[in-house]
C-alpha positions in Angstrom: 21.6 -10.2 -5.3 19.0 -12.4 -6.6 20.0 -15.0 -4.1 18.6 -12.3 -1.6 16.0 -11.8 -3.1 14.6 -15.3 -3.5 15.3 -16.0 -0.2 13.5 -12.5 0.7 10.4 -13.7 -1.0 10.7 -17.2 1.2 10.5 -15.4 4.1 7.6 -13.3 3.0 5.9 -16.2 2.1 6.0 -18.2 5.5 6.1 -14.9 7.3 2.6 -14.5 5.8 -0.6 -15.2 7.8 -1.8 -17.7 5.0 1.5 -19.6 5.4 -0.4 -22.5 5.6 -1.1 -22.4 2.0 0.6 -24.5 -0.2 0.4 -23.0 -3.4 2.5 -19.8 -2.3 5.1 -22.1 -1.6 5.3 -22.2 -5.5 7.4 -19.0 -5.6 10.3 -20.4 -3.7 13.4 -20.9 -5.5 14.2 -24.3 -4.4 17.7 -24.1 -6.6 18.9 -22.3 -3.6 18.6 -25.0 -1.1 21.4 -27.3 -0.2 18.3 -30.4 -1.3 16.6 -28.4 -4.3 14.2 -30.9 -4.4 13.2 -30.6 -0.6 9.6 -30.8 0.8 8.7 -30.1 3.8 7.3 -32.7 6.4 8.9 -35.7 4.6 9.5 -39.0 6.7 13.4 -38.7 6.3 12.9 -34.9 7.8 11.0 -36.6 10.7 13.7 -39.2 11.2 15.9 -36.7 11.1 14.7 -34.5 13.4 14.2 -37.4 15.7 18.0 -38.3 15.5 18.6 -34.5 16.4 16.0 -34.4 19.6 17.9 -38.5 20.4 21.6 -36.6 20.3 20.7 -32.8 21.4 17.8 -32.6 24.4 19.3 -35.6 27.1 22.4 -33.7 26.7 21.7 -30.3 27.1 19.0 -31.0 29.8 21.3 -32.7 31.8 24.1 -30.2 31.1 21.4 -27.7 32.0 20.2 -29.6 35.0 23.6 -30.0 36.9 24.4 -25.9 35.8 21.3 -25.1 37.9 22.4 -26.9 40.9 25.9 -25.5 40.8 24.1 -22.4 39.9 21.5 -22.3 43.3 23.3 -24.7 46.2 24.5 -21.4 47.9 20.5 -21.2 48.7 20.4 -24.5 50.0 24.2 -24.3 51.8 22.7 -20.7 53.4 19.6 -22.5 55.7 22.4 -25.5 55.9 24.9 -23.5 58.1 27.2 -21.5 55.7 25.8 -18.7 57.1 27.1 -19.5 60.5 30.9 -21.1 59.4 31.8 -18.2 57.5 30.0 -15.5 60.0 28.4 -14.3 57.0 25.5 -11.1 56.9 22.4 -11.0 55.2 23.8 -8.0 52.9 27.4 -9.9 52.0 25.4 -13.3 50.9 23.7 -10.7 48.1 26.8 -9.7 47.3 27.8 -13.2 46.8 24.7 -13.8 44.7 25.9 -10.6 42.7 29.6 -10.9 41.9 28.5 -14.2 39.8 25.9 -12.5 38.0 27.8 -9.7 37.1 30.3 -11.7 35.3 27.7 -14.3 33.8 26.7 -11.2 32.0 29.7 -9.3 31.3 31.4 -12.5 29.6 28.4 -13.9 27.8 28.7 -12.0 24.4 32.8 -12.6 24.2 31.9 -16.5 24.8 29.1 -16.4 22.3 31.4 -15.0 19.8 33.8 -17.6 20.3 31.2 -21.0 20.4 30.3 -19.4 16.8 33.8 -19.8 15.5 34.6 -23.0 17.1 32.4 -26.4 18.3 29.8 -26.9 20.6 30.9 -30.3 21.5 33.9 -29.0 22.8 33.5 -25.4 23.8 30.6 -26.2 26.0 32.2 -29.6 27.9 35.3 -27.7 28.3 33.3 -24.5 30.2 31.2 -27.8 32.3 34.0 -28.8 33.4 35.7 -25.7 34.8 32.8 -24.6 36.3 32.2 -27.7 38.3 35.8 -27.8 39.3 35.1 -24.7 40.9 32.0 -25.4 42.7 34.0 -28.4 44.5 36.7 -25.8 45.2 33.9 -23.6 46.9 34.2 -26.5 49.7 37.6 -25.2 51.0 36.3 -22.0 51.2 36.9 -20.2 54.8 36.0 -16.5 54.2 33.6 -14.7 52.5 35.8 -13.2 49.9 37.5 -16.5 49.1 33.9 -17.5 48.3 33.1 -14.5 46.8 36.2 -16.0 44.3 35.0 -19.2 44.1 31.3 -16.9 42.3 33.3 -14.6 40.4 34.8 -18.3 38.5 31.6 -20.4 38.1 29.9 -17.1 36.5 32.7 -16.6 34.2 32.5 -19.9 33.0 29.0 -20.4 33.0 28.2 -17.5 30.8 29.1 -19.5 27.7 26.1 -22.2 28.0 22.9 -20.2 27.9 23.5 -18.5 24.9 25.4 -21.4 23.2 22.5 -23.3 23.7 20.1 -20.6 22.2 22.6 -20.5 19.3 22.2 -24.2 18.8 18.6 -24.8 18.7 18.4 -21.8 16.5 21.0 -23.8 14.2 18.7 -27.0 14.4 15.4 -26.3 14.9 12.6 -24.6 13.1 10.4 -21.7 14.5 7.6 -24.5 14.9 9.7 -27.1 16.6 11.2 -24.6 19.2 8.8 -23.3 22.0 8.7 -27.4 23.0 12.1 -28.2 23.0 12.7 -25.2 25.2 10.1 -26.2 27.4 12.0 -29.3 27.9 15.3 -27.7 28.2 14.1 -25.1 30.8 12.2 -27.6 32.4 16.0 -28.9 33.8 16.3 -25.8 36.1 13.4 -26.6 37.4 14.2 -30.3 38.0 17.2 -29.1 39.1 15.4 -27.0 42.2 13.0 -29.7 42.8 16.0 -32.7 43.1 18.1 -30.0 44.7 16.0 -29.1 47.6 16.0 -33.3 48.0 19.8 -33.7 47.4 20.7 -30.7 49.5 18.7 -32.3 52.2 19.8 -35.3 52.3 23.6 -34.7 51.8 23.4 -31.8 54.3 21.9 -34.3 56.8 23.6 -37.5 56.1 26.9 -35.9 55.4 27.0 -33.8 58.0 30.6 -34.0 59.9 31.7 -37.3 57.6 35.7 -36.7 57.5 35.2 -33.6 59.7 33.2 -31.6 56.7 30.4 -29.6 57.5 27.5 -30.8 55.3 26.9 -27.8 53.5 30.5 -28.4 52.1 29.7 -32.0 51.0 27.1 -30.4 48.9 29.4 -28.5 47.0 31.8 -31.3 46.5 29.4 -33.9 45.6 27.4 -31.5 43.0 30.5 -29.7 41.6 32.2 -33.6 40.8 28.8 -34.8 39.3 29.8 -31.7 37.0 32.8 -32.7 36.0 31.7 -36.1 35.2 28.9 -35.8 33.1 31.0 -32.7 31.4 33.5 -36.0 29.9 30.1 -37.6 28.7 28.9 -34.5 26.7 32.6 -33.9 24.9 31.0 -37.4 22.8 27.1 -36.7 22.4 26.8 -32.7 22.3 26.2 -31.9 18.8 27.9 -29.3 16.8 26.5 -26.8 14.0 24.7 -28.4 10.9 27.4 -28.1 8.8 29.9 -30.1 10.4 28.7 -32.2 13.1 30.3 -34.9 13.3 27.3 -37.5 14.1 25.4 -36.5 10.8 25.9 -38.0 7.0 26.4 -35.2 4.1 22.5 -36.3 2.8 21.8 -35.5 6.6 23.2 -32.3 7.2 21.8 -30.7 3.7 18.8 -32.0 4.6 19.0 -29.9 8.1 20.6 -26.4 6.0 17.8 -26.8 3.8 14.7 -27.0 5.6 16.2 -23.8 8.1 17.1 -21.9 4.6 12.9 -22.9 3.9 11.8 -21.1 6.7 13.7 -18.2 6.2 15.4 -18.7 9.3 18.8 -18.3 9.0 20.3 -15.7 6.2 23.8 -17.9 6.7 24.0 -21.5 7.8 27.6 -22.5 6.5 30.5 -21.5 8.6 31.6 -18.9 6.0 30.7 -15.5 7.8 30.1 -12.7 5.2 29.8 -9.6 8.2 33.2 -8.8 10.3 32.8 -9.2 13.7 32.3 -4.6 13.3 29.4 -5.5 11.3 27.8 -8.4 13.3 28.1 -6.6 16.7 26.7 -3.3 14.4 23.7 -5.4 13.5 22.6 -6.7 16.7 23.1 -3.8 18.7 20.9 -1.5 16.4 17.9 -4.4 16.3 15.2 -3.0 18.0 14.2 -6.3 18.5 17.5 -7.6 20.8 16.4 -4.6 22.7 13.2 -4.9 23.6 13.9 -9.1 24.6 16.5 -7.8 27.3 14.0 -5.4 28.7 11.5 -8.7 28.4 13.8 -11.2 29.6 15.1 -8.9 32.4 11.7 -8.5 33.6 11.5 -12.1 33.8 14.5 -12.6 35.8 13.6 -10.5 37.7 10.6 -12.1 39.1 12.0 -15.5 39.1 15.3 -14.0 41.3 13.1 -15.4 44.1 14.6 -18.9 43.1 17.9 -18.0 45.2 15.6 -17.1 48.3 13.0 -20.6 47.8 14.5 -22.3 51.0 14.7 -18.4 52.9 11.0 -18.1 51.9 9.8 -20.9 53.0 11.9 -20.9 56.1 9.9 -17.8 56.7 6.6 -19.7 56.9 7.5 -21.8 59.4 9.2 -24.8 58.4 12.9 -26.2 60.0 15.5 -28.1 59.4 15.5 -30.3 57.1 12.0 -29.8 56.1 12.9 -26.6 54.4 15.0 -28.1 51.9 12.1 -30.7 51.2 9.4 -27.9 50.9 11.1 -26.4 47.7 9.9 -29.5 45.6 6.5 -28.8 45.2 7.2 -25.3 44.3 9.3 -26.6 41.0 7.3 -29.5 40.6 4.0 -27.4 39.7 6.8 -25.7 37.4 7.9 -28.8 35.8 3.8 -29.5 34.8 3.2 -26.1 33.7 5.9 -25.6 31.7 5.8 -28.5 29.5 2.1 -27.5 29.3 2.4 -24.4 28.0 5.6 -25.2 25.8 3.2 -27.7 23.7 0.7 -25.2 23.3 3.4 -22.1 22.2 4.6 -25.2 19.2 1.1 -26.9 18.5 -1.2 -23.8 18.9 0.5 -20.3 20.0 3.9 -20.3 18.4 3.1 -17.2 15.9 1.5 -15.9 19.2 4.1 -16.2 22.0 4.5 -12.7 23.2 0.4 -13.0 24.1 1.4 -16.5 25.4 4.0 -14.5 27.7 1.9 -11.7 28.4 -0.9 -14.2 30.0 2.3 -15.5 31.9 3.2 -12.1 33.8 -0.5 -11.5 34.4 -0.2 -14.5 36.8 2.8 -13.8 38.3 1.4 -10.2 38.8 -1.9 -11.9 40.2 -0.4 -14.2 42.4 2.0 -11.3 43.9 -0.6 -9.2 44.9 -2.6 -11.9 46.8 1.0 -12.7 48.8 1.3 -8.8 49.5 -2.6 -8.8 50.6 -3.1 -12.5 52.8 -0.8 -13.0 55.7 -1.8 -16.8 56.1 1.0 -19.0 55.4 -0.1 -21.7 53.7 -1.9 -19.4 51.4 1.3 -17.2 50.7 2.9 -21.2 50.0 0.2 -21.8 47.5 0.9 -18.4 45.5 4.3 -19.2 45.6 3.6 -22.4 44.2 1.9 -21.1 41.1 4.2 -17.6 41.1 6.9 -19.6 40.4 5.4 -21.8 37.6 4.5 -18.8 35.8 7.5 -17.0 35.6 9.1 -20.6 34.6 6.3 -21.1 31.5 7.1 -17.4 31.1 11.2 -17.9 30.8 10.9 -20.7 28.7 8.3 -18.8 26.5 10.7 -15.8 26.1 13.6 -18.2 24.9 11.7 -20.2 21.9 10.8 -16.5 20.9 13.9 -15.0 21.0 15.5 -17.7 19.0 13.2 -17.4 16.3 13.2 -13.8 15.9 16.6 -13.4 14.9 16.5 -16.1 12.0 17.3 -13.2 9.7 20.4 -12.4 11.3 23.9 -13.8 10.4 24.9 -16.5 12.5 27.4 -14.3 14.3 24.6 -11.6 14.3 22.5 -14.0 15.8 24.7 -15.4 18.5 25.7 -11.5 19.7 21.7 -10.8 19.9 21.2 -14.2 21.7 24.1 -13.8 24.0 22.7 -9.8 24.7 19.6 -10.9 25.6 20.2 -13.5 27.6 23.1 -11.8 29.4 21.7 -8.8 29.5 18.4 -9.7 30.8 19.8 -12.0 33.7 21.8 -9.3 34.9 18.0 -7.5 36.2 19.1 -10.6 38.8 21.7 -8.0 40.5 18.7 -6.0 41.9 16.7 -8.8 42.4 19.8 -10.2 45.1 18.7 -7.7 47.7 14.9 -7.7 47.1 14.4 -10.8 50.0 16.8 -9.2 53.1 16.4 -10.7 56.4 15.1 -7.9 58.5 11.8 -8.1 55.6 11.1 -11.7 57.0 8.4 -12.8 57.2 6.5 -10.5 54.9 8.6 -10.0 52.2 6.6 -6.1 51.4 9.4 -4.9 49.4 9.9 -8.0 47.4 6.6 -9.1 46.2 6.1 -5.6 45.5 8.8 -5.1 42.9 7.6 -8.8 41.2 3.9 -7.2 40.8 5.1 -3.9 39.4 7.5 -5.6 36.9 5.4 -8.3 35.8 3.2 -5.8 35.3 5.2 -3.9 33.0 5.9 -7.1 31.6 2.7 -7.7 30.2 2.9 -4.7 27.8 6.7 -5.0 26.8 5.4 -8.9 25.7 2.2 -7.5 23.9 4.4 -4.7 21.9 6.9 -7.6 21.2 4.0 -9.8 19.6 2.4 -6.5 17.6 6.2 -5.6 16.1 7.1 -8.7 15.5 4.2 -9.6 13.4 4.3 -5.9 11.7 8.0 -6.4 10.6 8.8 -10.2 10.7 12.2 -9.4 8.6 14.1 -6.4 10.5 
């Protein structure tokens, strides 16, 4: 009981507006902490957060990065002739869209319970690897429903990494250290759609009919092996939890317990789980707080559902060939720039204000969605794309530093369930953003662009109340 309490009071304490304030951190019981002597902001902490960034961000970007192409290549295979070879309708490529979504979701709170009871380093390269095994698999395909399959697969195995990697960082990193390595871990996706519209390109046009396969095929084959690969790399660098990773001396990981116990961000960072899994699932899914994320984080995805339809969209201004691949770069390269810029300001400025930061996000996305619906001119509808898309990416981003903080409080297992709802949850708003870019709405797009304005809209208030309750209650 009176651990609870002291660590209670800690929270209060940096929870408080005046965190800031030295002499309140006075009160903390330091007896508690792994390193009862710890201070905060110490050169062996910054060492040792330097080691953390050198072993966790290259990995998970890169994991990230090559998930995202294996993720969106059916966009780039669709304006590359799939369409054509497997005599495939506008409607049954949304249902292909859909079928991997749905189980992304439905698995991602089973797999999130498991990466909490076992190690990243070998949960998550083990799930790499399947999943790009499958995408290579996707180039036998000769049917719609065998790659309607090949979907169901890569979402099942893919629903383990998102929310393992919110789980991670959570088990890392401090609330002040997040919003920027997000940025730079969401900032892969977006590489990922910039280099893939230039990969997909060049394969699909290089490739095309080499060993009498199609070059959309060749995509699949070459992206799904560069999977595998890098998935044998990651088994040695991923990092597991602080209190057994493998890479990190005893000193090193007390040091890391410690200054997350400080903060009041984790109730429980040793593997011993006090709640059943009853209790854990019992406290996540009566949070108000996981709640109001998925409705957040939905909205999100929702807007940024476009990402599957880039090439149609820009097919639909004009562009051919080859040249629509190529035309998808800019659109994640103003992404890439604006994300890492408004990740640095969410750490160094904003990161007690993130749901205003998020709010100021949909604003644009709800701006730049009404000029599209109101100008018909198509290199202006390009441009709102452009800075629609970078938005909803600072947005995303945003949302996941957030959520990762907010459920500090939580047991670990707690924490990974609310993590793993929100994330899986909130992508499956993607389902009804599959059908919001049909064929027969070319080249307008009315329906669309009109469901991104009214849900960034609504966005913009479910982020405010998020930033008012969060503030109000910073412990429930």
């Amino acid at each position: 009981m009176s651990q609870n309490n002291d660590l209670a009071v800690a929270q209060k304490v940096l929870e408080d507006s005046k965190q800031e304030d030295l002499e309140q951190l006075e009160i903390v019981n330091l007896s508690l902490l792994p390193i009862p002597d710890y201070v905060q902001g110490t050169d062996e902490e910054k060492r040792l957060v330097r080691k953390i960034d050198l072993f966790l961000l290259p990995t998970i970007f890169l994991m990230y990065f090559l998930s995202y192409l294996d993720r969106i290549n059916v966009g780039n295979a669709k304006v590359a002739g799939m369409m054509e070879d497997l005599n495939l309708s506008s409607y049954q490529y949304s249902i292909v869209l859909i079928v991997m979504i749905v189980f992304y979701v439905s698995m991602e709170i089973p797999t999130n319970i498991i990466l909490s009871k076992t190690r990243p380093s070998i949960f998550l390269p083990t799930i790499m690897f399947l999943w790009g095994l499958t995408t290579c698999l996707a180039s036998l395909v000769k049917t719609y429903h065998q790659l309607v399959a090949c979907r169901v697969v890569v979402g099942i195995f893919e629903a383990g990494f998102a929310p393992g990697v919110l789980l991670i960082f959570s088990s890392w990193y401090r609330r002040s250290e997040q919003s920027m390595r997000f940025g730079i871990y969401i900032s892969a996706p977006v590489l990922s759609g910039a280099f893939g519209g230039i990969l997909a390109g060049a394969i699909t046009s290089s490739m095309d009919g080499r060993n009498g396969i199609a070059g959309w095929r060749w995509l699949f084959i070459v992206e799904g092996a560069t999977s595998c690969g890098f998935a044998l790399v990651a088994f040695f660098t991923l990092l597991d939890f602080p209190s057994k990773s493998r890479y990190m001396s005893q000193r090193e990981s007390d040091l890391a317990i410690s200054r997350l116990q400080f903060e009041a961000m984790v109730s429980h960072v040793t593997d011993n789980t006090e709640l059943t899994h009853k209790q854990a699932l019992k406290m996540s899914l009566l949070s108000w707080r996981t709640w109001l994320f998925v409705v957040g984080y939905g909205i999100l995805n929702t807007t940024s559902s476009q990402s599957y339809f880039y090439p149609t969209l820009v097919q639909s201004l004009g562009y051919t060939g080859k040249m629509v691949q190529y035309m998808t770069v800019p659109i994640y390269a103003v992404a890439f720039v604006c994300n890492l810029a408004t990740s640095y300001v969410g750490d160094r400025q904003l990161h007690n204000r993130r749901g205003e930061l998020i709010a100021g996000c949909m604003a644009v996305v709800c701006l730049t969605g009404v000029v599209t619906l109101a100008v018909y001119n198509a290199k202006a509808r390009y441009v709102m794309l452009v800075f629609m898309c970078a938005a909803v990416w600072a947005g995303t981003a945003a949302c996941l530093a957030y959520a990762s903080s907010s459920f500090g409080y939580m047991d670990r297992e707690a924490r990974g369930i609310s993590l793993a709802a929100v994330n899986g949850l909130g992508t499956g708003a993607t389902i009804g953003g599959s059908f919001l870019f049909p064929a027969e709405d070319s080249p307008k797009y009315i329906m669309g662009f009109s469901v991104v304005v009214a849900t960034s809209f609504v966005g913009i208030f479910v982020f405010l109340a998020l930033g008012y309750f969060i503030r109000k209650h910073p412990g429930k």
